[in-house]
VEXSESE-900805 format. One record per atom (N, C-alpha, C): residue in three letters; x negated, y, z negated. Coordinates in nm, 4 decimals. Each point is the difference from the previous one (the first is absolute). Layout:
REM VEXSESE-900805
r; u; v; w
ALA; X; Y; Z
...
REM end
This chain:
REM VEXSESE-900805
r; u; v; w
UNK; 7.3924; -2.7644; -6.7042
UNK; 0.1032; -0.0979; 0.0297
UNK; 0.0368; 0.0047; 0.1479
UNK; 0.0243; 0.1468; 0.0370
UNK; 0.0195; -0.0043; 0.1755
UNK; -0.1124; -0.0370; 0.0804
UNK; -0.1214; -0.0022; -0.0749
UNK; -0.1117; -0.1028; 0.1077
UNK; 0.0460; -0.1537; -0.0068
UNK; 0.0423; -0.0314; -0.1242
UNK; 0.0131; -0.1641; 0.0507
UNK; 0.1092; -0.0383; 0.0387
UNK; 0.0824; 0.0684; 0.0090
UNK; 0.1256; -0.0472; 0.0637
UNK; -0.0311; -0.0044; 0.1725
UNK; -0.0640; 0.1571; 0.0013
UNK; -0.0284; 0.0248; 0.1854
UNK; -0.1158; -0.1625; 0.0110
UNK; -0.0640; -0.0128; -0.0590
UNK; -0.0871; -0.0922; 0.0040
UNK; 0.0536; -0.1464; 0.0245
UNK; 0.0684; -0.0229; -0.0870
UNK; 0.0994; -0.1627; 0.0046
UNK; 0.0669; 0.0237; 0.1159
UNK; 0.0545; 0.1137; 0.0415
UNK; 0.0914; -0.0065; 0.0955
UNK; -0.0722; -0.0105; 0.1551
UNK; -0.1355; 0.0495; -0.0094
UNK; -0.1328; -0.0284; 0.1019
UNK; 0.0324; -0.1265; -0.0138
UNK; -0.0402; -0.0697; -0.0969
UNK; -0.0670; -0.1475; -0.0192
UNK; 0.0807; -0.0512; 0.0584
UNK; 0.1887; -0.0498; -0.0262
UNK; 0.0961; -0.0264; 0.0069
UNK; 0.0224; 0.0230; 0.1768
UNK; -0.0719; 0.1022; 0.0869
UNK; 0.0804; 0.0040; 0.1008
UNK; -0.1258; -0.0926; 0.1019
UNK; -0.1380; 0.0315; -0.0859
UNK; -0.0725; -0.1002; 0.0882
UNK; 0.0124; -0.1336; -0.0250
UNK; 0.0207; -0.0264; -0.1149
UNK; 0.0120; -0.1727; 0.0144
UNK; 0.1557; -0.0517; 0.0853
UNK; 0.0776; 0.0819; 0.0112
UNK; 0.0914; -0.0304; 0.1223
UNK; -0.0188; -0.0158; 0.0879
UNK; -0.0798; 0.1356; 0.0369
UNK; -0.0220; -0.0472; 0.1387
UNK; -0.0845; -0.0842; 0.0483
UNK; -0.0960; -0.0523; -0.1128
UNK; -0.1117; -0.1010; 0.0837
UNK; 0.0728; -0.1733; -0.0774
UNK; 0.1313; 0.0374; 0.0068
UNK; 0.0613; -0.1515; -0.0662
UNK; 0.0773; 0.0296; 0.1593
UNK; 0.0066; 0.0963; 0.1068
UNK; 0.1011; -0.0315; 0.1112
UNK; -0.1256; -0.0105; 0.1314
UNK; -0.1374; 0.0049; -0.0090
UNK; -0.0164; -0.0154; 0.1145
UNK; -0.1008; -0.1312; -0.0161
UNK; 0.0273; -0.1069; 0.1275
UNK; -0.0307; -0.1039; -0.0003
UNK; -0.1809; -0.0158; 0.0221
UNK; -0.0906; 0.0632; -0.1120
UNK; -0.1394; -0.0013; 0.0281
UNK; -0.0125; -0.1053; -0.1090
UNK; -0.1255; -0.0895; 0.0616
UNK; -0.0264; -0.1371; -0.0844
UNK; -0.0808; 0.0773; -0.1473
UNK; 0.0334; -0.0353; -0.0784
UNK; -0.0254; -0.0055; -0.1288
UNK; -0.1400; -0.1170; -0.0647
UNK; -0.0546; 0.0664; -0.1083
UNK; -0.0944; -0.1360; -0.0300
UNK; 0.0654; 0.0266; -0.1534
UNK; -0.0890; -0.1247; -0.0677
UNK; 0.0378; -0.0121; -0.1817
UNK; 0.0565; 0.1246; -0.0480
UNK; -0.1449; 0.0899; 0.0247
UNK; 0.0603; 0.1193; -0.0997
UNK; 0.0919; 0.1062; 0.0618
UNK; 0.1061; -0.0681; 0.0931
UNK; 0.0914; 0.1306; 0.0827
UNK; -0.0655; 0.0878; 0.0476
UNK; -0.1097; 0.0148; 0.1050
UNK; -0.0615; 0.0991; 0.0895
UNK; 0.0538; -0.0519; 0.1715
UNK; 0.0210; 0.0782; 0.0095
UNK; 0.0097; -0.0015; 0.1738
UNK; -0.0865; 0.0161; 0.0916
UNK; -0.0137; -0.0596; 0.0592
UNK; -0.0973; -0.0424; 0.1244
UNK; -0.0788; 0.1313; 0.0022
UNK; 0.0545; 0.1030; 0.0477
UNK; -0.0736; 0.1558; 0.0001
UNK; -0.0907; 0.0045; -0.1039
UNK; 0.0640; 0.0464; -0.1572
UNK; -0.0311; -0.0188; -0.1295
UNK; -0.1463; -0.1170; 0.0459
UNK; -0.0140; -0.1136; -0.0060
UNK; -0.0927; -0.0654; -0.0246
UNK; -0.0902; 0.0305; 0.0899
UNK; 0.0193; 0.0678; 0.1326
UNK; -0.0842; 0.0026; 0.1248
UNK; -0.0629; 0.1112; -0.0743
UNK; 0.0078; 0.0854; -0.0599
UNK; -0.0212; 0.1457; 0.0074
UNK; -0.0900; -0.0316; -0.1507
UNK; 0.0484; -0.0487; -0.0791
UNK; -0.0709; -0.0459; -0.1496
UNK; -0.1341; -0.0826; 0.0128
UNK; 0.0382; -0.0755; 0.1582
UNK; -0.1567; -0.0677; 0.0179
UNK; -0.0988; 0.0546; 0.0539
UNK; 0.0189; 0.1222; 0.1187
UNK; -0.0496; 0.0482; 0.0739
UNK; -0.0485; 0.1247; -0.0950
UNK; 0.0418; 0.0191; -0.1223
UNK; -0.0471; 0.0989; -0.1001
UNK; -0.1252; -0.0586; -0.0990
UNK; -0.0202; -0.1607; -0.0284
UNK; -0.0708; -0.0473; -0.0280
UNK; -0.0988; -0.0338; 0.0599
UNK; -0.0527; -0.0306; 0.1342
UNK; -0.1058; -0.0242; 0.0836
UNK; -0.0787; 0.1131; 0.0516
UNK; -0.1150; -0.0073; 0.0004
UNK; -0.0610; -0.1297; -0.0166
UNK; -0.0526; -0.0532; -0.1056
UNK; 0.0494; -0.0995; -0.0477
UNK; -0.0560; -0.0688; -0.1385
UNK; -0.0924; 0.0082; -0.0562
UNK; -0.0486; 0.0567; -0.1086
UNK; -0.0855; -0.0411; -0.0784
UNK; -0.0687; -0.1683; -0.0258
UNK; 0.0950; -0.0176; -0.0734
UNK; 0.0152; -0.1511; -0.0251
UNK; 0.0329; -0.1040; 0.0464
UNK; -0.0201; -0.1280; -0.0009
UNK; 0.0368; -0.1034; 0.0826
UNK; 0.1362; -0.0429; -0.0358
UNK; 0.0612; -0.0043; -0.1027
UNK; 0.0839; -0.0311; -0.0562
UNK; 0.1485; 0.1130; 0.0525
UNK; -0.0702; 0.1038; -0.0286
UNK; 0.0946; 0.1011; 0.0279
UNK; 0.0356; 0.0386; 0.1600
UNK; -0.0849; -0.0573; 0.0734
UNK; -0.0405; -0.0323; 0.1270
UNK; 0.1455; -0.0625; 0.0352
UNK; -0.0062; -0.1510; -0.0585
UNK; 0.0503; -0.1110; 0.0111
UNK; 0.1459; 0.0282; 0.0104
UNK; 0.0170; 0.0576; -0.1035
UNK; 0.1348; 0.0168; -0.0550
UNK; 0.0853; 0.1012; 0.0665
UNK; -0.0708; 0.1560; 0.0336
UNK; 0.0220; 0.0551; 0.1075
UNK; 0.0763; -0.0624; 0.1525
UNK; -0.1417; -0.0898; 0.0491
UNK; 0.0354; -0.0176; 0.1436
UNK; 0.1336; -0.1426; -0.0167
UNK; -0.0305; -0.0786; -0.0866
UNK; 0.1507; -0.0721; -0.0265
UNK; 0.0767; 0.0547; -0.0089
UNK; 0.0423; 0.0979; -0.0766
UNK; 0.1000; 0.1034; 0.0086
UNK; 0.0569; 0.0180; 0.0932
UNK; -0.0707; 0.0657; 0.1119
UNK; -0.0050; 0.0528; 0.1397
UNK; 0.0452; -0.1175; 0.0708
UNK; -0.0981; -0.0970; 0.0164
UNK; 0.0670; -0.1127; 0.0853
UNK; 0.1208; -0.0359; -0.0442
UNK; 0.0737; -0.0260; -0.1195
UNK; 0.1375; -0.0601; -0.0396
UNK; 0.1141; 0.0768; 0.0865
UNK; -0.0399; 0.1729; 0.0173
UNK; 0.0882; -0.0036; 0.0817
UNK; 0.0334; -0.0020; 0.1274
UNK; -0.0802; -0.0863; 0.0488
UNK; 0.0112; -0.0888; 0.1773
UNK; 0.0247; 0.1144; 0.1012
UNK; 0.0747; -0.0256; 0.0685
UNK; -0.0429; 0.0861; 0.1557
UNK; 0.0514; 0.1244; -0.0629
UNK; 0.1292; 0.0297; -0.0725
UNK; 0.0601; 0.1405; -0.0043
UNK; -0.1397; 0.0574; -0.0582
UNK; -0.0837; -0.0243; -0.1067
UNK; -0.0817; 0.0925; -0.0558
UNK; -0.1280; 0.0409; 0.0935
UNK; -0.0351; -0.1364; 0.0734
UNK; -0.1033; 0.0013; 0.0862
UNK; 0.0095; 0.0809; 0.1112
UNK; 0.1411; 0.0627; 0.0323
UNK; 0.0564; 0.0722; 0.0826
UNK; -0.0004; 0.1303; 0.0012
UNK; 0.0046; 0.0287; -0.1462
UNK; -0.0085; 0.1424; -0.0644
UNK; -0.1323; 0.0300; 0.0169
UNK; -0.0927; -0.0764; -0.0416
UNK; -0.1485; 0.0418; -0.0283
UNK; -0.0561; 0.0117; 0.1599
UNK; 0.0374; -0.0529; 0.1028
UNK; 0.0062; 0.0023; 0.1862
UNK; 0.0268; 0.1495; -0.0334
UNK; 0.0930; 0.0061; -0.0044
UNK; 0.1264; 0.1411; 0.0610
UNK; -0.0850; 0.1151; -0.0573
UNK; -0.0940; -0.0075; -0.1290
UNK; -0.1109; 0.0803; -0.0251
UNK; -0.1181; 0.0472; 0.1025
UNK; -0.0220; -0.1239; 0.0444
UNK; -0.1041; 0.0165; 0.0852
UNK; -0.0302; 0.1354; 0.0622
UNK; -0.0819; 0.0726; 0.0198
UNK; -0.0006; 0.1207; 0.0733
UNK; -0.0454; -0.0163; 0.1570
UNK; -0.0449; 0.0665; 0.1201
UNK; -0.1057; -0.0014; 0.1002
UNK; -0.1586; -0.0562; -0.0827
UNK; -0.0583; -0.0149; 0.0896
UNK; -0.1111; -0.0492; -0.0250
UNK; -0.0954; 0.0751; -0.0490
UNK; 0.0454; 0.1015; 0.1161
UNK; -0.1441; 0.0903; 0.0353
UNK; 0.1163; 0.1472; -0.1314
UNK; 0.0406; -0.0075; -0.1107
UNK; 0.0438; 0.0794; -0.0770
UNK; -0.0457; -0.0427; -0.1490
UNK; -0.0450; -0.1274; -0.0126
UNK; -0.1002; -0.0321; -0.0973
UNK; 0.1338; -0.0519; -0.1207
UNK; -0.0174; -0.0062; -0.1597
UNK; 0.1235; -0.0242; -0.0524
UNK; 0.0395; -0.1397; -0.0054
UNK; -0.0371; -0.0977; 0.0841
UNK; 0.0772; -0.1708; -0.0414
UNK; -0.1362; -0.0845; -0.0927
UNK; -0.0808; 0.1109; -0.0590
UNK; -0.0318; -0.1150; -0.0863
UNK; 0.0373; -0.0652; -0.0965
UNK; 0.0633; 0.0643; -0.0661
UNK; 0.0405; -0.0589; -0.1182
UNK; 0.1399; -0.1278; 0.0922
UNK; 0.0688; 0.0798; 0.0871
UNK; 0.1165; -0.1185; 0.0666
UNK; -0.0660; -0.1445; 0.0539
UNK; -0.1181; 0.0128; 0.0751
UNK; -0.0457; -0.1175; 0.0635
UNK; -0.0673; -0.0709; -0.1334
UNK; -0.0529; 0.0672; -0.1115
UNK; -0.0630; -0.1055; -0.0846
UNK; 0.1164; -0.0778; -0.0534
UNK; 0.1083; 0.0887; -0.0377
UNK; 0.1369; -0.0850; -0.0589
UNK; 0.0392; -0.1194; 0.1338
UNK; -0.0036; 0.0420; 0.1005
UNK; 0.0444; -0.1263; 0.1111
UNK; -0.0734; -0.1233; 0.0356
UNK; -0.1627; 0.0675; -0.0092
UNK; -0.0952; -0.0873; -0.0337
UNK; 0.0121; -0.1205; -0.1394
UNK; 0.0058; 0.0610; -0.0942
UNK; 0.0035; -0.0712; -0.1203
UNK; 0.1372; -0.0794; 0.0395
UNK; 0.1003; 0.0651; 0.0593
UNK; 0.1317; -0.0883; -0.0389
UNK; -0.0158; -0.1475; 0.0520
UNK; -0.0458; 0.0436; 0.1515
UNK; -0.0344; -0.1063; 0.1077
UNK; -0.0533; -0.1328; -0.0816
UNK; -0.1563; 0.0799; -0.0495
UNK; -0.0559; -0.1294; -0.0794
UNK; 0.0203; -0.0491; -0.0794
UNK; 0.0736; 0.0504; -0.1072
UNK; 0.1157; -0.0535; -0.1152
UNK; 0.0767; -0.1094; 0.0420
UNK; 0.0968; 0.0486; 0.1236
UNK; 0.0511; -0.1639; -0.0103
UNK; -0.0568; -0.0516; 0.1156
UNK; -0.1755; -0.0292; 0.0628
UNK; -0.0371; -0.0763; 0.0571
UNK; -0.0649; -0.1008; -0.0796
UNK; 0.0300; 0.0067; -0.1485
UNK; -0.0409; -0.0640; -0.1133
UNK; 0.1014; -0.1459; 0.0095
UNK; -0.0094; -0.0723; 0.0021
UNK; 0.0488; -0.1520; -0.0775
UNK; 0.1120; 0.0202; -0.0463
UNK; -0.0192; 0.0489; -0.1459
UNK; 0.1161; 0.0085; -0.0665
UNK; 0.0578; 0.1188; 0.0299
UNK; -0.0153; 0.0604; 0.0930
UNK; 0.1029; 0.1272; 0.0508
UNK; 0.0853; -0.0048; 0.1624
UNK; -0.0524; -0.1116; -0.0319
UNK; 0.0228; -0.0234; 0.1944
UNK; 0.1911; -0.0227; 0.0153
UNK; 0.0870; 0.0231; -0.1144
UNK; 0.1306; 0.0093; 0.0415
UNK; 0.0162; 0.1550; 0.0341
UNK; -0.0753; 0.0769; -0.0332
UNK; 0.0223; 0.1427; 0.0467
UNK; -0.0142; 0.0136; 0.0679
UNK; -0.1100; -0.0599; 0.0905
UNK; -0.0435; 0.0204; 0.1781
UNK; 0.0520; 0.0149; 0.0720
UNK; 0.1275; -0.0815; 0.0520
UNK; 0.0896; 0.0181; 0.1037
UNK; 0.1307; 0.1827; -0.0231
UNK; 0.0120; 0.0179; -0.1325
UNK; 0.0060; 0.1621; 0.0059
UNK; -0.0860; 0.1068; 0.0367
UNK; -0.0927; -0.0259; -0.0681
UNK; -0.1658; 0.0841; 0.0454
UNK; 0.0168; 0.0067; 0.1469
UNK; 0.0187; -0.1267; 0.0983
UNK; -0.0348; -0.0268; 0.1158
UNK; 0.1056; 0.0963; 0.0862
UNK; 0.1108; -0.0145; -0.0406
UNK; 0.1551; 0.0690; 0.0395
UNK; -0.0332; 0.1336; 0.0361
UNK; -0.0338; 0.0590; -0.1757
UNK; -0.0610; 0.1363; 0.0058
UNK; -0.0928; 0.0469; 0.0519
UNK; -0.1340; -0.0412; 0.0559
UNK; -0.0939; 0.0090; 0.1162
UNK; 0.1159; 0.0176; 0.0716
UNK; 0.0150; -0.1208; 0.0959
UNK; 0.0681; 0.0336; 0.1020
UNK; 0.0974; 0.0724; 0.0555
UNK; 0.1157; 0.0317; -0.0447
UNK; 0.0903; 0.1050; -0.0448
UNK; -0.0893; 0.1156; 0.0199
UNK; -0.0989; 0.0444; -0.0850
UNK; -0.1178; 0.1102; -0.0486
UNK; -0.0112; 0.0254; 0.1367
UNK; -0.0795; -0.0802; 0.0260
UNK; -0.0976; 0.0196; 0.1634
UNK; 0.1023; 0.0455; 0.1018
UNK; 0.1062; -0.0704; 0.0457
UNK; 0.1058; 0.0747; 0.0734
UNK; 0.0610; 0.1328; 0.0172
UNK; -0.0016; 0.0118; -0.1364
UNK; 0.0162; 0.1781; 0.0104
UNK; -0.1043; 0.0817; -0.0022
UNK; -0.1277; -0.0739; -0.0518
UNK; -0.1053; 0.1020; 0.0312
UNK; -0.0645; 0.0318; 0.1576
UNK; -0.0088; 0.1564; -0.0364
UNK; -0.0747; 0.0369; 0.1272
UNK; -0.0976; 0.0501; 0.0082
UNK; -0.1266; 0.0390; -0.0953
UNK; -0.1118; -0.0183; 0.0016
UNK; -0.1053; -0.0789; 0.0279
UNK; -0.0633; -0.0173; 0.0876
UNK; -0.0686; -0.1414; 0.0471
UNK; -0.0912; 0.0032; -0.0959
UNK; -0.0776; 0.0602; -0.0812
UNK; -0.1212; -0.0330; -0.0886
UNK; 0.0911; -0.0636; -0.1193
UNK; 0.1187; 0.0032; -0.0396
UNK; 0.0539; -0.0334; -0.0688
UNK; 0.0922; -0.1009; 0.0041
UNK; 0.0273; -0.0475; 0.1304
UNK; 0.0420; -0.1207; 0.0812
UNK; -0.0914; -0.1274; 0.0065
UNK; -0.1388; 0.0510; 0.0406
UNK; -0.1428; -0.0799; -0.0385
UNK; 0.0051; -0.0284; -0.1456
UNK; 0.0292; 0.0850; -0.1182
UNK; 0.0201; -0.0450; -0.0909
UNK; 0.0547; -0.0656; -0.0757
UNK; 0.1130; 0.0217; 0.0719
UNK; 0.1430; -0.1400; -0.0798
UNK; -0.0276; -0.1236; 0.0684
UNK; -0.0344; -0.0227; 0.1328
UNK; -0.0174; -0.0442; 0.0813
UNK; -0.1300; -0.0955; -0.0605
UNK; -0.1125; -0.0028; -0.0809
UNK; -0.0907; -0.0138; -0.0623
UNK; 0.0344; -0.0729; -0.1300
UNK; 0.1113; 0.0326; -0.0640
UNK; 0.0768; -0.0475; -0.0973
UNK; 0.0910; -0.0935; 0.0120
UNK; 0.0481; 0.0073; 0.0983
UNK; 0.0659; -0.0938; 0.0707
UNK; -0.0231; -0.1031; 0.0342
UNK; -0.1283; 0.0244; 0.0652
UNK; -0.0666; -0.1497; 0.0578
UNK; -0.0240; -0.0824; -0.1134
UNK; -0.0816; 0.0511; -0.1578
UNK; -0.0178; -0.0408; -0.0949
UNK; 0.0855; -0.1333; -0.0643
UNK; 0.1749; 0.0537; 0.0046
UNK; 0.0852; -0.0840; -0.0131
UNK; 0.0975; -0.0505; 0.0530
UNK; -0.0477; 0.0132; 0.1789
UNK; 0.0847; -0.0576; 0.0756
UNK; -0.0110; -0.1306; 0.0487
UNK; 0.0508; -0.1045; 0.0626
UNK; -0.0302; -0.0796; 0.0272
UNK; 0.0217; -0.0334; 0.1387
UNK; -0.0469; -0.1178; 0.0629
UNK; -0.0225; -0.0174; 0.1387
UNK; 0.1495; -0.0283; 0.0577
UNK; 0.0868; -0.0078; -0.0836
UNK; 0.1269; -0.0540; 0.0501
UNK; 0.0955; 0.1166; 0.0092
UNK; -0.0051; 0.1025; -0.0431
UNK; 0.0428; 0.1455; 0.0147
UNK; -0.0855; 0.0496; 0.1260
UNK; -0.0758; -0.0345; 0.0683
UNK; -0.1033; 0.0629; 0.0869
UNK; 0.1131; 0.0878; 0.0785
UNK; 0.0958; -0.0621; 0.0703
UNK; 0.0669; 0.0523; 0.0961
UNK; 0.1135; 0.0867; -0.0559
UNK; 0.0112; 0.0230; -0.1013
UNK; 0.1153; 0.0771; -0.1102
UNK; -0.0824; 0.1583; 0.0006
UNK; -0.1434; -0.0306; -0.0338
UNK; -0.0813; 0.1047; -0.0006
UNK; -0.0112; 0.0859; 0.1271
UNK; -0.0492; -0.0911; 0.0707
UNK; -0.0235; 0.0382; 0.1336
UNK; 0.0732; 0.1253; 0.0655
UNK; 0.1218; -0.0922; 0.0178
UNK; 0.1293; 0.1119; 0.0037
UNK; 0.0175; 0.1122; -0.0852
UNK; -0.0494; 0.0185; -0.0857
UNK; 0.0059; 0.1057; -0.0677
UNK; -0.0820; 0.1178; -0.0020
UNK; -0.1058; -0.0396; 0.0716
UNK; -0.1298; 0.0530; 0.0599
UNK; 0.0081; 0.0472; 0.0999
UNK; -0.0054; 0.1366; 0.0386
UNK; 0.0368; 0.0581; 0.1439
UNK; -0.1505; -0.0024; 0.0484
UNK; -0.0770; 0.0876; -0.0651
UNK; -0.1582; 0.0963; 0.0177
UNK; -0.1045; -0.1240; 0.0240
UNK; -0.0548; -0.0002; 0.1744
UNK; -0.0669; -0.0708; 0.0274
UNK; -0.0862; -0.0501; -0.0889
UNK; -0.1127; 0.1057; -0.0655
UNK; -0.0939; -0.0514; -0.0776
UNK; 0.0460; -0.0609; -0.1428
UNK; 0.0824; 0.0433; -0.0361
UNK; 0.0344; -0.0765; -0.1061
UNK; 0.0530; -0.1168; 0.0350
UNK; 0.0538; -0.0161; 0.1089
UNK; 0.0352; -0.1419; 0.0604
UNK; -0.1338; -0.0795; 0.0053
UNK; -0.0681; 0.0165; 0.0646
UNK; -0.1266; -0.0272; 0.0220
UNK; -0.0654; -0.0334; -0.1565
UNK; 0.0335; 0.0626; -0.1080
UNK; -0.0855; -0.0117; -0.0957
UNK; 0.0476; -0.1229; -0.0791
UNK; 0.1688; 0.0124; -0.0186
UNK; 0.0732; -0.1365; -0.0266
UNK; 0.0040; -0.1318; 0.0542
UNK; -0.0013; 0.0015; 0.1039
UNK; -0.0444; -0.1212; 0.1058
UNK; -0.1286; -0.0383; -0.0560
UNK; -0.1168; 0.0781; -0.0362
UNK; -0.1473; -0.0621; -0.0308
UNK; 0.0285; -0.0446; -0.1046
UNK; 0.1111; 0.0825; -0.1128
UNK; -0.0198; -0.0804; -0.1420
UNK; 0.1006; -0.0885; -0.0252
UNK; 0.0644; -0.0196; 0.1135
UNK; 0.0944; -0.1488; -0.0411
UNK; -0.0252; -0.1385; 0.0341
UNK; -0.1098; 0.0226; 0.0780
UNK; -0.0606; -0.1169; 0.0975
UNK; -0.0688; -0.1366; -0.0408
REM end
């Protein structure tokens, strides 16, 4: 009996506290973390389906999640972002899809945002790569500015052109 009481009273103090902090939620009440961490435990997919459902997942939650899975990123030369760049990869192309293209302009946020704080250049080339994917020519100069590192300047300029 004193396990389930200590137990309810666990249960009872976490669902408080994740009813007071303002992290976006999906259907089944997971928080942005929660889903980042549940997807990044599933990839790389087996299945196409499970694929699917995964990286939607991931994309629904727009720049904050796309932000988290950045903030993973390691150095380059320390090995470790595969599993992160396939999730950023997949997200990218998820909503460069048609019917996903209202997610894009979050995706796009979160790149950019991303890239600003990063300071790894092999990994700057990389968002930077993702970026171009779903950026458009009318952001050119939004980007730009956000772009310190010559060559990656250099590399954005070729792919916005």
């Amino acid at each position: 009996m004193k396990k389930y009481i200590s137990f309810i009273t666990l249960l009872i103090c976490l669902l408080a506290f994740s009813n007071t902090t303002s992290a976006q939620v999906d259907s089944r009440q997971r928080a942005t973390s929660t889903i980042i961490a549940d997807g990044l435990a599933q990839l790389p997919a087996q299945q196409p389906d499970v694929y699917n459902k995964v990286i939607g997942e991931l994309a629904n939650t727009g720049s904050e999640g796309l932000q988290m899975i950045i903030n993973m990123l390691t150095p380059a030369d320390k090995g470790k972002n595969a599993t992160f760049e396939y999730a950023i990869n997949g997200i990218v192309n998820y909503v460069t899809l048609k019917e996903n293209a209202s997610l894009k302009d979050a995706v796009r946020k979160g790149l950019t945002e991303g890239l600003a704080k990063c300071t790894d250049n092999a990994n700057r080339a990389f968002l930077l790569s993702q970026l171009q994917k779903c950026a458009t020519a009318d952001k050119r100069n939004a980007l730009l500015a956000k772009c310190t590192d010559n060559a990656n300047r250099a590399f954005l300029l070729s792919q916005l052109q």
